[in-house]
C-alpha positions as CSV (number, residue, x, y, z in Angstrom):
1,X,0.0,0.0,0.0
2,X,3.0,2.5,0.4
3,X,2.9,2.6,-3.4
4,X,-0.1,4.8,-2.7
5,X,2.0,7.2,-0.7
6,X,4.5,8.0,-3.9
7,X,5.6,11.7,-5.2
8,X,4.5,10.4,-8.6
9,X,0.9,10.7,-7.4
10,X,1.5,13.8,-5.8
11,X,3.0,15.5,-8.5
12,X,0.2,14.3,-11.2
13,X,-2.8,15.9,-8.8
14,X,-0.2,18.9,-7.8
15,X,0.3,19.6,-11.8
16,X,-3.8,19.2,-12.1
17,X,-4.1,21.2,-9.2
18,X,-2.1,24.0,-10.4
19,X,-3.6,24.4,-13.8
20,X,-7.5,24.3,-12.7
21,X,-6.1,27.3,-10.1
22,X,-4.4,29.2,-12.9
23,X,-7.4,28.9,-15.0
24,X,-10.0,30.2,-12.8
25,X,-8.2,33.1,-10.9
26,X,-6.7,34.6,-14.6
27,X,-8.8,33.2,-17.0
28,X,-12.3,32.7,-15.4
29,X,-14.2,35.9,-16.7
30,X,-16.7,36.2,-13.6
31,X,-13.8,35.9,-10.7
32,X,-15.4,39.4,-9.3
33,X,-18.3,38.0,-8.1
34,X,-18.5,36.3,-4.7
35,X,-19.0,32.7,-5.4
36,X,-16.3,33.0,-7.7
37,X,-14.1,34.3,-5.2
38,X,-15.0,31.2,-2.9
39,X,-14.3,28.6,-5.3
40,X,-10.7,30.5,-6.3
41,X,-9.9,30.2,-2.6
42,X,-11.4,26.6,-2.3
43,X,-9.0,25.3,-4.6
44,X,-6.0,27.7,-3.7
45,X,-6.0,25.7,-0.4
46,X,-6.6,22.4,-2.2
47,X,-3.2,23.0,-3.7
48,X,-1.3,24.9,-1.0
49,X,-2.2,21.4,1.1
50,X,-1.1,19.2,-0.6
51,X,1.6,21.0,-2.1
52,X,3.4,21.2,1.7
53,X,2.3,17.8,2.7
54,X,4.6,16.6,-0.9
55,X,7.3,19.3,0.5
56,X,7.9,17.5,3.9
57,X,6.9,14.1,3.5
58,X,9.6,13.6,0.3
59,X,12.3,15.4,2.3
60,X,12.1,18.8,0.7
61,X,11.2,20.9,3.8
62,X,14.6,22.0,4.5
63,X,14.2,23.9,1.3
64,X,11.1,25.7,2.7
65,X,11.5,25.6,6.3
66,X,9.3,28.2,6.9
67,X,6.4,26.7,5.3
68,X,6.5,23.7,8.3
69,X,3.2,23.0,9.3
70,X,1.4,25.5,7.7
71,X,-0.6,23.3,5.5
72,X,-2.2,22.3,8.3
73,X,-3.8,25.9,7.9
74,X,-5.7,25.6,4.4
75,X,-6.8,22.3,5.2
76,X,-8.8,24.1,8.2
77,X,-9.8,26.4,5.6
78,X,-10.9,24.4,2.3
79,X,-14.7,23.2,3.7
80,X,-15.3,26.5,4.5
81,X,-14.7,28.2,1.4
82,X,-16.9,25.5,-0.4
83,X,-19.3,25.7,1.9
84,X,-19.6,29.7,0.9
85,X,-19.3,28.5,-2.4
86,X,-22.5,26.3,-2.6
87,X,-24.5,29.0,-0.4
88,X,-23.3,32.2,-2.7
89,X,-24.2,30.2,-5.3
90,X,-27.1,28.8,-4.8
91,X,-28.5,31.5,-2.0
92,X,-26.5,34.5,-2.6
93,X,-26.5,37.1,0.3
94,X,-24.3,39.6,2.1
95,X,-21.9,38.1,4.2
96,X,-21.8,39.0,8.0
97,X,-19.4,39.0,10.6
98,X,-21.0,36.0,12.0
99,X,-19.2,34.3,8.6
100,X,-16.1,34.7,10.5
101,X,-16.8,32.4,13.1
102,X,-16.0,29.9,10.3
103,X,-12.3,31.0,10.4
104,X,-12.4,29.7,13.9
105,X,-10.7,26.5,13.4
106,X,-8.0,27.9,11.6
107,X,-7.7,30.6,14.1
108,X,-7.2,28.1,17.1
109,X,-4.4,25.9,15.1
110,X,-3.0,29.2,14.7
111,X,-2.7,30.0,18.2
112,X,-1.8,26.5,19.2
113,X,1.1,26.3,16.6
114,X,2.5,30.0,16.9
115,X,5.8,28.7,18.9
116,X,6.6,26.3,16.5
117,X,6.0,29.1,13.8
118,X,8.4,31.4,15.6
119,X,11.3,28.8,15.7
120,X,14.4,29.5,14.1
121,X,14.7,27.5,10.0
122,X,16.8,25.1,11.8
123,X,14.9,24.1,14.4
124,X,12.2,23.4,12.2
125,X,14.4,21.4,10.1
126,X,15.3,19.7,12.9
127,X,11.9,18.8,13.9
128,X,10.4,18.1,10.5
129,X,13.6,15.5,9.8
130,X,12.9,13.4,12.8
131,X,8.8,12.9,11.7
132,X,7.5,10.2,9.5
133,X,4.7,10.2,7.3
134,X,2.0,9.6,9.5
135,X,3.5,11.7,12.3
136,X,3.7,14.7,9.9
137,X,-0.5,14.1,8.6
138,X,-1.6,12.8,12.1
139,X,0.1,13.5,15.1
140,X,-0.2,17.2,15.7
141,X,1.7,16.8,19.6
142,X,3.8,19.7,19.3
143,X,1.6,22.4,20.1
144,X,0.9,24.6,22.8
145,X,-2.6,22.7,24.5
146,X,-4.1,20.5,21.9
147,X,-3.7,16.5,22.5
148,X,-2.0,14.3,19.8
149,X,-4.9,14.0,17.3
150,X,-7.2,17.1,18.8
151,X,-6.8,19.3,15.4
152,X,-7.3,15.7,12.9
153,X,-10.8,15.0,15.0
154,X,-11.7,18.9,15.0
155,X,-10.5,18.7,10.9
156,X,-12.7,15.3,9.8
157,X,-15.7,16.5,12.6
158,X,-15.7,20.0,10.2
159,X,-15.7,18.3,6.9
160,X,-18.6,15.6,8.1
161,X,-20.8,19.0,9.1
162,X,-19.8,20.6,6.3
163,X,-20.6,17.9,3.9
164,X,-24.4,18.0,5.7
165,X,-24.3,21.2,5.1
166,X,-23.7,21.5,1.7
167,X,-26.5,18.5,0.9
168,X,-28.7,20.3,3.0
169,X,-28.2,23.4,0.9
170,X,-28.6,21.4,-2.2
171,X,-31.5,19.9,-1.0
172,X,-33.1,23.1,-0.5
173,X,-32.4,24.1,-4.5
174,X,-33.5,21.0,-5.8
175,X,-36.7,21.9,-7.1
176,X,-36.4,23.4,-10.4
177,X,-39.5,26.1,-9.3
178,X,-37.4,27.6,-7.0
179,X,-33.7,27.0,-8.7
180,X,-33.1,29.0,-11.9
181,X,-29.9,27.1,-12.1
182,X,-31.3,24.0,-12.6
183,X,-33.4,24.8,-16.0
184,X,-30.6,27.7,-16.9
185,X,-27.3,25.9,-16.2
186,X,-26.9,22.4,-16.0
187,X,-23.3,22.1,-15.9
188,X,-23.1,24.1,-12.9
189,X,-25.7,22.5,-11.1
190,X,-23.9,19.3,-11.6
191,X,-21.1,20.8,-10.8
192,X,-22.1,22.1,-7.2
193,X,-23.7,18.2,-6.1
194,X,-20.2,16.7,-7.7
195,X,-18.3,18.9,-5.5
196,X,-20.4,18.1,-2.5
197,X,-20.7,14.5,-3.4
198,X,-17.1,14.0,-3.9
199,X,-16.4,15.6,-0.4
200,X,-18.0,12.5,1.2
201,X,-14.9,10.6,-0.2
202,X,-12.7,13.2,1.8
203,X,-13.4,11.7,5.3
204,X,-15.2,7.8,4.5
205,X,-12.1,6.5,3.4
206,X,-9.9,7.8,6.3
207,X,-12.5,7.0,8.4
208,X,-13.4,3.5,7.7
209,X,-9.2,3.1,7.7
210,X,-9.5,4.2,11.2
211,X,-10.5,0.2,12.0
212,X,-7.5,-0.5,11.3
213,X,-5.6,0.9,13.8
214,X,-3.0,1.8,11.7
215,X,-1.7,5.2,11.3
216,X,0.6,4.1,8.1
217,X,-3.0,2.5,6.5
218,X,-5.0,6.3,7.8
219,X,-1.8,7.7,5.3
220,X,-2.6,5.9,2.6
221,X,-6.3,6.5,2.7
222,X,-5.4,10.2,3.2
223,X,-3.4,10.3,0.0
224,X,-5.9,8.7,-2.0
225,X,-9.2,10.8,-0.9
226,X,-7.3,13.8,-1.4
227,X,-6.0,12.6,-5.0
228,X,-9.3,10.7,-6.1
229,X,-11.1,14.4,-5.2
230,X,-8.5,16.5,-7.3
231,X,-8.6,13.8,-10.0
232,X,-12.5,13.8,-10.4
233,X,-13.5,17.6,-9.8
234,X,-10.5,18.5,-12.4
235,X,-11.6,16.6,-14.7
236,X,-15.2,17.9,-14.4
237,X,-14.1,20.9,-14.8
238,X,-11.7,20.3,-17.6
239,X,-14.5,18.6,-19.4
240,X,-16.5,21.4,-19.1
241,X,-15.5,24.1,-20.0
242,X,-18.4,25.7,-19.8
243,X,-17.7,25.9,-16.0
244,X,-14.0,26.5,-15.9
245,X,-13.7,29.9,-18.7
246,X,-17.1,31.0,-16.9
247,X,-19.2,30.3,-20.1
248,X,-23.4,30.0,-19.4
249,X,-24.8,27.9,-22.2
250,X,-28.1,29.5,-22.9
251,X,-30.4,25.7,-22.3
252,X,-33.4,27.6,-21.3
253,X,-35.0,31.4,-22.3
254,X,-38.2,32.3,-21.0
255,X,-38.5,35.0,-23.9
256,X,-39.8,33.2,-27.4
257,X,-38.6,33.8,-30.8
258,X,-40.8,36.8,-31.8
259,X,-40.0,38.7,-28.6
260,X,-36.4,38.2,-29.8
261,X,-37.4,39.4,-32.9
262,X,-39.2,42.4,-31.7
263,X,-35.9,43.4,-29.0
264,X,-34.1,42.9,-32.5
265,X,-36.5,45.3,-34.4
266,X,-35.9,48.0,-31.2
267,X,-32.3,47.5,-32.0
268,X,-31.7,46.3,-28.0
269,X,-28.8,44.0,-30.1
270,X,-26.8,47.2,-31.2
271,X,-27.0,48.6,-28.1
272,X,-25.8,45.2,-26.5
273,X,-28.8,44.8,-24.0
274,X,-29.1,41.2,-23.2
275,X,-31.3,38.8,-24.7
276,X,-31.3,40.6,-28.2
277,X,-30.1,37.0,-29.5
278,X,-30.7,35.6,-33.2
279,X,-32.6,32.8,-34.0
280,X,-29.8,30.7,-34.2
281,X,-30.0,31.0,-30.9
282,X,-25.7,30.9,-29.7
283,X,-24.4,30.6,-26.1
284,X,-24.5,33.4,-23.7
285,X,-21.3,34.2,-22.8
286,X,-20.4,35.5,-19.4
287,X,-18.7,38.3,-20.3
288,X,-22.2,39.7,-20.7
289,X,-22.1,39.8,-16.7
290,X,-19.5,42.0,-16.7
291,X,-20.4,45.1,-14.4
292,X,-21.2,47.5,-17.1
293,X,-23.2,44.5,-18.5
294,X,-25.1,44.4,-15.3
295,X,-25.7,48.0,-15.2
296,X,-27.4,47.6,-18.8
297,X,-29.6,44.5,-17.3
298,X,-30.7,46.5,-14.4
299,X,-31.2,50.3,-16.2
300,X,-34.0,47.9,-18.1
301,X,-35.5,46.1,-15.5
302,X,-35.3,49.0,-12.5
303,X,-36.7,51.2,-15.5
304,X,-39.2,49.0,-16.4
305,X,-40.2,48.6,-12.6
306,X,-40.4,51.9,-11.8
307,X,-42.2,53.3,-14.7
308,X,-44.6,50.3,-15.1
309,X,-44.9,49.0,-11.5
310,X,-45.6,45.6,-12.6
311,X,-45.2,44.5,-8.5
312,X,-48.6,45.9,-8.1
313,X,-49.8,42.7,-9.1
314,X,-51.1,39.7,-7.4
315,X,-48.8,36.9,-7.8
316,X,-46.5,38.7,-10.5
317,X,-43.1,36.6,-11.3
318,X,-39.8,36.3,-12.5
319,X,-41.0,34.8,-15.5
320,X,-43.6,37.8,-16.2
321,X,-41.3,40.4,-15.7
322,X,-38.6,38.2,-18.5
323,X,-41.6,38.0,-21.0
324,X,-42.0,41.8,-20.6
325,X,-39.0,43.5,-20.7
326,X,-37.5,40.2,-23.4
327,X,-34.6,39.6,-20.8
328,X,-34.0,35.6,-19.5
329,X,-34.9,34.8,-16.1
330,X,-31.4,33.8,-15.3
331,X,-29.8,37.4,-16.3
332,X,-32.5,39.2,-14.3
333,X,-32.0,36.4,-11.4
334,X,-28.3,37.1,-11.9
335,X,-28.8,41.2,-11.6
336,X,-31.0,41.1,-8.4
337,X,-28.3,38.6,-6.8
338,X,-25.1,40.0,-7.3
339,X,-26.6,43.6,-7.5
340,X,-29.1,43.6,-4.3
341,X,-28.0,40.6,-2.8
342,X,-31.6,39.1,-2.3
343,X,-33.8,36.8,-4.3
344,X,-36.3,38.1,-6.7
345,X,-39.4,37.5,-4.5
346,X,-37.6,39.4,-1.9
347,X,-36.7,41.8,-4.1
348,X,-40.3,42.5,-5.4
349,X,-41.6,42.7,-1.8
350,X,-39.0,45.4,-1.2
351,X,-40.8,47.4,-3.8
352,X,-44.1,46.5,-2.9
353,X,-42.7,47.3,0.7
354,X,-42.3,50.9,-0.5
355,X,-45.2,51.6,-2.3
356,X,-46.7,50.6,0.6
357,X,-45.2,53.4,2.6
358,X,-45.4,56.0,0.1
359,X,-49.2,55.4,0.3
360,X,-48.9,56.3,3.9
361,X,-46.9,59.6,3.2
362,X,-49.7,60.1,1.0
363,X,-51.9,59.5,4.2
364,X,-53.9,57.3,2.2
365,X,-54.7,54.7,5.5
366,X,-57.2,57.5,6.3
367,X,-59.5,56.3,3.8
368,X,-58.9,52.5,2.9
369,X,-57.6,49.8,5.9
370,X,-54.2,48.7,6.3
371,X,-55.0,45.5,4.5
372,X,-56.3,47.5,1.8
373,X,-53.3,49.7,0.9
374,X,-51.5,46.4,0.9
375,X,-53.5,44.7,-1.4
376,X,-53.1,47.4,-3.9
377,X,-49.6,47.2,-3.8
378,X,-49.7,43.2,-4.8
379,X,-49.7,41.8,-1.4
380,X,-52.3,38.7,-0.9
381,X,-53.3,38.2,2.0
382,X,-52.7,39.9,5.3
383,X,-49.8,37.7,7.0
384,X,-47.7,37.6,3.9
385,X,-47.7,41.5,4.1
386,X,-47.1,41.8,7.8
387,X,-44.5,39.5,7.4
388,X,-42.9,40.6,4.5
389,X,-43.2,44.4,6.2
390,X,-41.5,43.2,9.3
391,X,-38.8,41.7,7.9
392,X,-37.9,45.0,5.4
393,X,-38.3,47.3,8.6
394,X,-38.3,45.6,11.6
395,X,-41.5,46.3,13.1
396,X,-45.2,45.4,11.9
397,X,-47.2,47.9,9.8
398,X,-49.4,48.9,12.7
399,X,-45.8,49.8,14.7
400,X,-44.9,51.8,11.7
401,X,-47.9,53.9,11.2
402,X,-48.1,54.8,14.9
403,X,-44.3,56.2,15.3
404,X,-45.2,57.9,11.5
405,X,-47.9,59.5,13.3
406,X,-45.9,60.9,16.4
């Protein structure tokens, strides 16, 4: 089984390693936006990892003695950033300073290592020369008050929670009503439940091998979970490239052939607004999300919105508001997500949320009833609006309309 543990195998899912993280930081054309920025720092640490554990277990650390035990560091950190991944993705919102509680694991090795970080290159030399294999994966004993295998437990517990996590995230998305990605792009929503599902493989193996009782046996599963998950999301991504240059295939388009036609006809293609696409119907390249791209999409939906006030409506959609102003569900989904960090039905009830109040400048409640007001303004029924209202401004309408009164 030491075959397993060879710098041959190392080197193979270092080199694939390297080339999926030089594609997506320089090449990937929507690194700006958040998820992006997760998935750049997901596989950074993916690399950095494995990259020190090759360094010190083939005798190369006296090379790089500074770099001693740090990769102990990214592997705290890669869960994490997928986890962010999956939830920017799939539920995109502003992050908080609660996020950083996250870091915490990291944080603590951190703290617990910091004397051995402050040792002199020789000393570290010293220390890493007298460790084998195992010792240098497993046996974290030389730090300030963690037990022997205190950060490995801490490590493998994280990626187990995380794992949930992520499935239960997925889960959540995995009706097509509520997940534009599913109908829009395909290859990315196989991409997110490969990444998750090939996660499982990160602590199953090394766990079962715990049976054993072996630490040389925990190496070996170890090496091979890490390189079987570098092997298989590489060469997703590889075989898509779809996903790795940040290309959307166009699979779905709410807007039919004569509304193209007439967006052609109102010369929206000239002016590069989106969705002014022949009938040959081509790709949609992401460079159309660049941010003077999303300015464009949202001067024509925010224009449409406020001049038309569609949200007035009962029960008016995503899909109404793409056959309307002839731009795809996914762009205007994309807009309202990285732009206002919220999810269209959110974002409608924002709006209907301040039409709401403007009637109440207007002093219109001294004529029609609360419930009323917010029916005009496309609210249903009562507890969706009181809802709705609390969440925008923290108190219930009746609140509102007394401290507007004072």
């Amino acid at each position: 089984m030491n075959n397993f543990d060879s710098p041959i195998l190392y080197l193979i899912t270092l080199t694939l390693l390297f080339v999926i993280c030089l594609i997506i930081t320089f090449k990937r054309q929507r690194s700006s936006d958040m998820p992006d920025k997760f998935l750049i720092l997901y596989f950074w640490s993916f690399f950095y990892t494995i990259l020190i554990a090759f360094i010190f277990v083939f005798g190369y650390g006296k090379y790089f003695p500074h770099l001693f035990r740090t990769a102990h560091i990214t592997a705290a950190l890669g869960m994490p950033f997928s986890y962010f991944y999956i939830r920017q993705t799939l539920f995109p919102r502003k992050l908080k300073y609660a996020d950083l509680l996250h870091l915490l694991p990291a944080l603590i090795f951190v703290l617990d290592y910091l004397p051995v970080f402050l040792l002199s290159a020789d000393e570290k030399i010293s220390q890493a020369e007298h460790m084998d294999g195992a010792q240098m994966r497993l046996i974290l004993n030389d730090g300030l008050f963690m037990p022997a295998y205190g950060h490995i437990i801490i490590r493998y517990s994280l990626i187990i929670l995380y794992f949930i996590a992520q499935v239960i995230l997925i889960r959540r998305s995995s009706s097509a009503d509520k997940n534009l990605i599913i109908t829009e792009n395909p290859p990315l929503w196989k991409w997110l439940k490969l990444l998750t599902g090939t996660q499982f493989i990160f602590f199953i193996g090394p766990l079962i091998s715990t049976l054993v009782s072996n630490n040389n046996v925990i190496v070996v599963f170890l090496n091979l979970s890490a390189i079987l998950v570098a092997i298989v999301q590489c060469y997703f991504l590889v075989s898509h490239p779809s996903m790795l240059y940040g290309l959307i295939e166009n699979y779905a388009d709410p807007v039919s052939n004569s509304q193209h036609s007439r967006n052609a006809e109102k010369g929206e293609a000239e002016k590069g607004l989106p969705d002014a696409q022949s009938t040959e119907n081509p790709p949609v390249y992401v460079n159309q999300y660049t941010p003077e791209i999303l300015d464009e999409i949202g001067t024509a939906v925010e224009g449409y919105l406020q001049s038309q006030k569609p949200f007035l409506k009962a029960r008016y959609g995503i899909q109404d508001l793409a056959r309307e102003t002839g731009i795809s569900v996914h762009k205007i989904s994309a807009y309202i997500n990285r732009r206002h960090h919220m999810n269209f039905f959110n974002y409608i009830n924002q709006l209907r949320i301040n039409a709401f109040m403007d009637k109440i400048a207007s002093n219109e409640q001294a004529r029609k009833t609360l419930e009323a007001l917010a029916g005009e303004c496309g609210f249903q029924g009562r507890s969706t609006f009181i809802r709705a209202f609390k969440k925008e401004t923290g108190q219930t309408p009746s609140d509102y309309l007394s401290n507007s009164t004072h």
